[in-house]
C-alpha positions as CSV (number, residue, x, y, z in Angstrom):
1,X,-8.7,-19.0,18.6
2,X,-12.1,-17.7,17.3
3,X,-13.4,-18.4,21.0
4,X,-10.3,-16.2,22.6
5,X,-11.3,-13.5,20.2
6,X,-15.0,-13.1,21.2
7,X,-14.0,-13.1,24.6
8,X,-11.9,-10.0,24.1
9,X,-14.2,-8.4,21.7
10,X,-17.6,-9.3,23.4
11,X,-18.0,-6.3,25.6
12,X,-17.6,-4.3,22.6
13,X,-20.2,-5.1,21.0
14,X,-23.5,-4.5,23.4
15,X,-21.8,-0.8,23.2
16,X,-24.1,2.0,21.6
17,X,-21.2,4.4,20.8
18,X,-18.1,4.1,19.1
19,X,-16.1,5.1,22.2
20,X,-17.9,3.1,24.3
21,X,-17.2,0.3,21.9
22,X,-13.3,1.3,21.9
23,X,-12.8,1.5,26.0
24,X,-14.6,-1.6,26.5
25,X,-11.9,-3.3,24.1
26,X,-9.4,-2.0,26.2
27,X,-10.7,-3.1,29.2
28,X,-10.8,-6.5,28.2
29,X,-7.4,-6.6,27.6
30,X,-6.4,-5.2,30.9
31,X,-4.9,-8.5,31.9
32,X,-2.7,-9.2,29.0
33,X,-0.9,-5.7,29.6
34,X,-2.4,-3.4,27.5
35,X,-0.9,0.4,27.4
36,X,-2.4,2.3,25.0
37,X,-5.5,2.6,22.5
38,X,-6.3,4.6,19.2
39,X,-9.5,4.1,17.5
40,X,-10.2,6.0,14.3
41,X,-13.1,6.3,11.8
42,X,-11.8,8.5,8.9
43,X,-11.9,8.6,5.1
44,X,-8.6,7.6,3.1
45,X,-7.2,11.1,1.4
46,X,-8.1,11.1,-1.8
47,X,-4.9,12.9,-2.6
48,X,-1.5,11.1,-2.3
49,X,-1.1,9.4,1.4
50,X,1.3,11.7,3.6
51,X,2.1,11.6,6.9
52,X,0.5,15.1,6.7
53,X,-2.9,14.3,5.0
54,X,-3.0,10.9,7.1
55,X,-3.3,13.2,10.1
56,X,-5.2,15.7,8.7
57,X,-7.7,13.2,7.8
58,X,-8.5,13.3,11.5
59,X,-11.5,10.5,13.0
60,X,-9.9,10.1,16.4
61,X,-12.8,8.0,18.0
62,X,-10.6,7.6,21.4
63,X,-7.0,7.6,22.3
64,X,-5.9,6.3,25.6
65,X,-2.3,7.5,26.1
66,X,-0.4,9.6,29.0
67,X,-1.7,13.3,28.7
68,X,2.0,14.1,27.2
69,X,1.2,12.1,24.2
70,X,-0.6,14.5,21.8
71,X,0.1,16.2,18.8
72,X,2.7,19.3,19.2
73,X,4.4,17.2,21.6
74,X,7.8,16.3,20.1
75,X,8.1,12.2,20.8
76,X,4.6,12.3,18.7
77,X,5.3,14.4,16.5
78,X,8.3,12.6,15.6
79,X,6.5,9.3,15.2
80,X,3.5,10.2,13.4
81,X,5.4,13.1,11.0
82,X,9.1,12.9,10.7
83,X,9.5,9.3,10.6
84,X,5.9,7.1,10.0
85,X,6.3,3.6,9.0
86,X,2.6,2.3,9.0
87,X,1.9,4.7,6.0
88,X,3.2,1.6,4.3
89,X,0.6,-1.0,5.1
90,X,-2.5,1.2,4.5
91,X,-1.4,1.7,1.4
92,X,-1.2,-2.1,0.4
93,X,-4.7,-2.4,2.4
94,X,-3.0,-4.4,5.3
95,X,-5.6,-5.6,7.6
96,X,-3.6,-6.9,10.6
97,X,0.1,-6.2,11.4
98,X,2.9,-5.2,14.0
99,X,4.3,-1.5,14.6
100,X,7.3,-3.8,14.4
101,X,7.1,-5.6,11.3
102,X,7.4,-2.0,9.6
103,X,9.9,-0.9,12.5
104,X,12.1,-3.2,13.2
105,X,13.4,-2.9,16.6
106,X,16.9,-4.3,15.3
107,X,17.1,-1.6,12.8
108,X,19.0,1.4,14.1
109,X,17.2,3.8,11.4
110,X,14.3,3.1,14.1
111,X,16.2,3.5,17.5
112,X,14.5,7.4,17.6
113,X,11.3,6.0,17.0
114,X,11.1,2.8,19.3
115,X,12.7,5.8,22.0
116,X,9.5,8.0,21.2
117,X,6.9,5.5,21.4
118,X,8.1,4.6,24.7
119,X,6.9,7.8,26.0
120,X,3.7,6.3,25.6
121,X,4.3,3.0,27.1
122,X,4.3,1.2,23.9
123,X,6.9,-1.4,23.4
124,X,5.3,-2.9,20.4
125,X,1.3,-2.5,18.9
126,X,-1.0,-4.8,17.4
127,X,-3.2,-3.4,14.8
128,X,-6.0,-4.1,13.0
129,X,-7.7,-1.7,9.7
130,X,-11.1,-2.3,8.3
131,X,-11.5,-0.7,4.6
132,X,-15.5,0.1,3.9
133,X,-17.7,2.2,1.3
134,X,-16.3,5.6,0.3
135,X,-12.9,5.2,1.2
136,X,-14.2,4.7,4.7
137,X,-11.2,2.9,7.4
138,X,-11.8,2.2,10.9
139,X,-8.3,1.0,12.3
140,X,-7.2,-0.1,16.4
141,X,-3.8,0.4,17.6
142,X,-3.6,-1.2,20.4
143,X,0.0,-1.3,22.3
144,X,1.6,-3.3,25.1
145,X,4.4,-2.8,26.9
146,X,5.6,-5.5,26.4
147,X,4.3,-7.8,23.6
148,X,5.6,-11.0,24.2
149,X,2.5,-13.4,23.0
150,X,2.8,-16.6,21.8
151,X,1.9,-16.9,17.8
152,X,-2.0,-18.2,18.6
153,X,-2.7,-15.6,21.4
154,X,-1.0,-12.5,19.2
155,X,-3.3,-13.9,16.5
156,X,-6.4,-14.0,18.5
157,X,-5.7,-10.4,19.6
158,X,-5.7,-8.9,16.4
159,X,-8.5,-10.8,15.4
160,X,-10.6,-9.2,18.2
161,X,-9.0,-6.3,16.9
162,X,-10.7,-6.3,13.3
163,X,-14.1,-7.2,14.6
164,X,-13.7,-4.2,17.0
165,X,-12.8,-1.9,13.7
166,X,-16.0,-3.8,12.0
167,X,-18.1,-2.8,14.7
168,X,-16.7,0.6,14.4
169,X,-17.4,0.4,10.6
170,X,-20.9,-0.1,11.6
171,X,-21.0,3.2,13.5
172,X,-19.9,4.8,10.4
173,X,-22.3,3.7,8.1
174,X,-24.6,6.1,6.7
175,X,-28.5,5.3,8.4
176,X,-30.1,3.5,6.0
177,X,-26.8,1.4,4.5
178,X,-27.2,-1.6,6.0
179,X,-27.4,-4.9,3.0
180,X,-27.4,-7.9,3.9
181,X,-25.2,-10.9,2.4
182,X,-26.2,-14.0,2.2
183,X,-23.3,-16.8,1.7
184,X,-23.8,-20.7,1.0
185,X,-24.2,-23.2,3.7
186,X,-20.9,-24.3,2.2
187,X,-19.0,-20.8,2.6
188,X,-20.0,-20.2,6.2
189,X,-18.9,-23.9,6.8
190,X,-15.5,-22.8,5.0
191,X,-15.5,-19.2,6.9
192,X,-15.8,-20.9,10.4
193,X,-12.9,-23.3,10.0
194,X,-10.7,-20.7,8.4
195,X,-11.8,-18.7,11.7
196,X,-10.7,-21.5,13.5
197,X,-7.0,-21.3,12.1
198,X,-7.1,-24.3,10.1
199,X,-5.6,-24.3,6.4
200,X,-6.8,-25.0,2.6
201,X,-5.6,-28.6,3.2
202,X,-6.6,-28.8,7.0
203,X,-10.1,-27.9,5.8
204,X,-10.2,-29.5,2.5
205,X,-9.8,-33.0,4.5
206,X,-12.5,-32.2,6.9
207,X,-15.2,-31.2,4.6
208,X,-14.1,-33.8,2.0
209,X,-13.3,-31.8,-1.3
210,X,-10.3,-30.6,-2.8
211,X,-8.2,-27.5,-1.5
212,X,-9.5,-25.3,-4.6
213,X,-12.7,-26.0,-4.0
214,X,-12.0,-24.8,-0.1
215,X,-10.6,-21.8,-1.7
216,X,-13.0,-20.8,-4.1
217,X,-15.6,-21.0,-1.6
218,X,-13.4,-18.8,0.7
219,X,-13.2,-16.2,-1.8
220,X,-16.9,-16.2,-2.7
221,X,-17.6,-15.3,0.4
222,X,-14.6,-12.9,0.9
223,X,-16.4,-11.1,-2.3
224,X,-19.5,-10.9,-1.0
225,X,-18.5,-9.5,2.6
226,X,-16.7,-6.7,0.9
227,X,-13.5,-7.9,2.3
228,X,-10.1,-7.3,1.0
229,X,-8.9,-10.5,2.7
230,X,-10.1,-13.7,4.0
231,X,-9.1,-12.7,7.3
232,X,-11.3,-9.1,7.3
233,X,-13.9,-11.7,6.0
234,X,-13.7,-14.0,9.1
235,X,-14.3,-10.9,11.3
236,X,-17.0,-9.3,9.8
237,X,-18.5,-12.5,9.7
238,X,-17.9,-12.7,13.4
239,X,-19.1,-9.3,14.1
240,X,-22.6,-9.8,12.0
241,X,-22.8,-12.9,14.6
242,X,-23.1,-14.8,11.7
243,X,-20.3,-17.2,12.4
């Protein structure tokens, strides 16, 4: 799975820019059906989270989308103001989701919206959200006509995804912010097989200790990364090339 991922991501990171960074991502995915791409690099509203000040907190690194698809036009105006769903997972500090685990296509109060994002050629989205210093969040949507992956290849995806919005993170630290973390031989060994999709127990019986030890050497390392989640750690790991 971790191999899959750098595939994807590779290009992305010899890029210099942030939108160079975001259309070679998309390019890799070419092949699996990829339709559309947002990259954003924005601060969190200090204020409540709105549909309104989630806009207004702009960051737009690149969007790749029919020319139709921009604000003031009324299928994305609908989805991004009058009915916005993914307000729900930045607020918990999701890291990796589907447009459709907040939107259920079955759910007729969604039948408008799954309409309106099909102006822009997106039957479903994978995304990924990286949460940094001073409320800073790089986030990917990336959408696909039609999404139909198995469970590993979905997972590789959005995997590629965060260590694209960790290399966009990069781009948005201030010059100068760069610290480096150090981790335990004995956390990067736990980091790489978590990045490898293993569990607790899988792990626990490779490395010969128990499956709290395998997790609180996971979360040491989660700490020191900065990450909200074990997953966000695996890919800024990745993306340091330090896995």
């Amino acid at each position: 799975m971790l191999t899959r991922a750098l595939d994807f991501v590779a290009p992305a990171f010899s890029a210099d820019t942030a939108e160079a960074a975001s259309d070679a991502f998309f390019a890799s995915l070419a092949d699996l059906g990829a339709s559309y791409l947002q990259t954003r690099i924005y601060q969190l509203p200090v204020s409540a989270l709105t549909s309104a000040s989630h806009f207004a907190a702009g960051g737009v690194v690149r969007r790749i989308a029919p020319e139709t698809w921009r604000a003031g036009a009324a299928a994305f105006d609908y989805v991004c103001f009058e009915n916005n769903p993914l307000l729900e997972p930045i607020r918990g500090g999701q890291t990796r989701y589907r447009f459709s685990d907040f939107a259920p296509r079955e759910d007729a109060r969604f039948g408008a919206y799954w309409e309106a994002m099909g102006e822009a050629g997106i039957g479903d989205a994978l995304c990924a959200t990286s949460y940094g210093r001073y409320r800073t969040v790089t986030s990917l949507h990336l959408g696909f006509r039609e999404p139909d992956f198995a469970p590993d290849e979905a997972l590789a995806i959005q995997l590629s995804g965060l260590m694209l919005t960790e290399r966009l993170m990069e781009f948005a630290a201030p010059p100068g912010d760069e610290h480096e973390v150090r981790l335990t031989a004995r956390e990067r060994d736990v980091a790489a097989w978590v990045a490898e999709g293993k569990s607790d127990w899988e792990i626990s019986v490779i490395l010969g200790v128990s499956e709290s030890t395998v997790r609180f050497h996971m979360d040491n390392a989660r700490r020191k990364l900065g990450a909200v989640n074990r997953v966000q750690a695996v890919a800024r790991l990745a993306a340091a090339r330090l896995l």
